[in-house]
N, C-alpha and C positions, 0 to 999 in steps of 0.2 A: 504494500500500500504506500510506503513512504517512496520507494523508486518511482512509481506511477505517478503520487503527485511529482516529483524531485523530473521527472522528464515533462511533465505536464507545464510546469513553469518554465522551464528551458525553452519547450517551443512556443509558448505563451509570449517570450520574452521575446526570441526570435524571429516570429511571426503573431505580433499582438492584433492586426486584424481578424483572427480565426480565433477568437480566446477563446468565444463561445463554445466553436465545434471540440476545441481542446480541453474544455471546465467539462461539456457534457460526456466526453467517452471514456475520460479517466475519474467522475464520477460514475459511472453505468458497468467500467472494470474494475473499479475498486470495491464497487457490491458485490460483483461475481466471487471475490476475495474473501469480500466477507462471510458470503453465504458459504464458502469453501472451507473457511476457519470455522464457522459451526459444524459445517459435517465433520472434520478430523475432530472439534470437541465432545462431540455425540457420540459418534462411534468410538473415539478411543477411550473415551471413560467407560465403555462397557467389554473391556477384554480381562479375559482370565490373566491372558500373563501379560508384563509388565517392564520385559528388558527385551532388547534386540541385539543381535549378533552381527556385526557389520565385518564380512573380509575387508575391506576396502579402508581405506581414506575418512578421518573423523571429518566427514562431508556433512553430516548429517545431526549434530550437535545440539545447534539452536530448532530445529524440529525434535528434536529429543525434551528439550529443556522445557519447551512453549504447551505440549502437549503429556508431561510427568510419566515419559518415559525413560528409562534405564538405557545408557546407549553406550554399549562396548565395541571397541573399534580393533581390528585386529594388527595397526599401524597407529603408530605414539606418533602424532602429528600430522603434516598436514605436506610433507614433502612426496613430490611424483615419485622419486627413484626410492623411497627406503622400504626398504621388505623388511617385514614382522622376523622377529628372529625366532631360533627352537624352540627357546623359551616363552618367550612371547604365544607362542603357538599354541604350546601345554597350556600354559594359563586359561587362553580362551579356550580350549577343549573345557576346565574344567568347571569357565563359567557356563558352559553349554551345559553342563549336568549339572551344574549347582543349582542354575534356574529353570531346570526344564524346559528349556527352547527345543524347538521341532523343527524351525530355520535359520538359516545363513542366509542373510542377505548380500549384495553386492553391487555393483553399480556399474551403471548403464558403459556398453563402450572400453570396457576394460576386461580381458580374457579373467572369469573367475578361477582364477589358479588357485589362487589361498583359499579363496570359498570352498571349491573341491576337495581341498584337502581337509576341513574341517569336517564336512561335510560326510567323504568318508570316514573319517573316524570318529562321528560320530552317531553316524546313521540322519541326518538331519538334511533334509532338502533345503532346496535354495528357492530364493526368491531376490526379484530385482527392485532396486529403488534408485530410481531416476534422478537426480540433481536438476535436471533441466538446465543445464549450461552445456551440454553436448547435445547435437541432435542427429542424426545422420541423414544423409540425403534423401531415403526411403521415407522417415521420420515429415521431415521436412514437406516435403511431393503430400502424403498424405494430410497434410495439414494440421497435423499434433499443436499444442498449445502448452504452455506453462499451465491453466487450470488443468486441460488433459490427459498431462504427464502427474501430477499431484494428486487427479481423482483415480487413478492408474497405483501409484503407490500407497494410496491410502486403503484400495483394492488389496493389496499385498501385505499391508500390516494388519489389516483385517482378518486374512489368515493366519499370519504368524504370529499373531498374539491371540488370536482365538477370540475373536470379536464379538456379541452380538448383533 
């Protein structure tokens, strides 16, 4: 919501003959926003479980935080090149059994290697969650959207936290 208004003044400022058409559509997307943040508060306040298992990138943090989920990352930070090390590995194996997780999440556009590996050894399927800042051509062509990449992952934590 804050990006939406934060470009909405830009071209506002930019191009201040169009205020109008630019006040109405980043008011009219910023509802879709909001109506999207009730769905993920709806449904995520009604799931059994409560942590997520991410192979991937602490991509996903501040959606952990906003919605009072548990969110372990199988990479200590936030850099492209570092891989989870042995230890690291064990660990989240053993928070996979500590909290009865069923999935391994992973993120869009990146070979789930570490996912698989968890994955096998823990008997726990995968699941994907989107970041929405990569899209691929195919993505793209169909005309995916940032709400319907998010109503897409909230699809997925649905299952993996056992939603009703």
């Amino acid at each position: 919501i804050k990006m939406v208004e934060t470009i909405a003044t830009e071209f506002i400022a930019k191009d201040p003959q169009n205020k109008d058409f630019y006040t109405k559509n980043s008011y009219e997307y910023n509802k879709r926003l909001e109506e999207l943040d009730k769905k993920y508060k709806n449904t995520l306040s009604r799931c059994r479980k409560t942590v997520i298992i991410h192979a991937g990138h602490f991509a996903f943090g501040y959606l952990a935080k906003r919605y009072g989920i548990t969110y372990v990352s199988a990479y200590k930070g936030f850099s492209p090149d570092a891989e989870p090390t042995p230890k690291r590995l064990v660990e989240i194996t053993k928070n996979v059994r500590k909290y009865g997780v069923n999935y391994i999440y992973y993120e869009e556009l990146a070979a789930p290697r570490v996912a698989d590996v968890i994955a096998k050894e823990t008997g726990c399927g995968l699941l994907m969650l989107h970041g929405a800042h990569n899209v691929t051509r195919e993505e793209m062509e169909s005309g995916v959207t940032f709400i319907s990449l998010m109503e897409k992952n909230l699809e997925n934590l649905k299952v993996g936290l056992q939603c009703q």
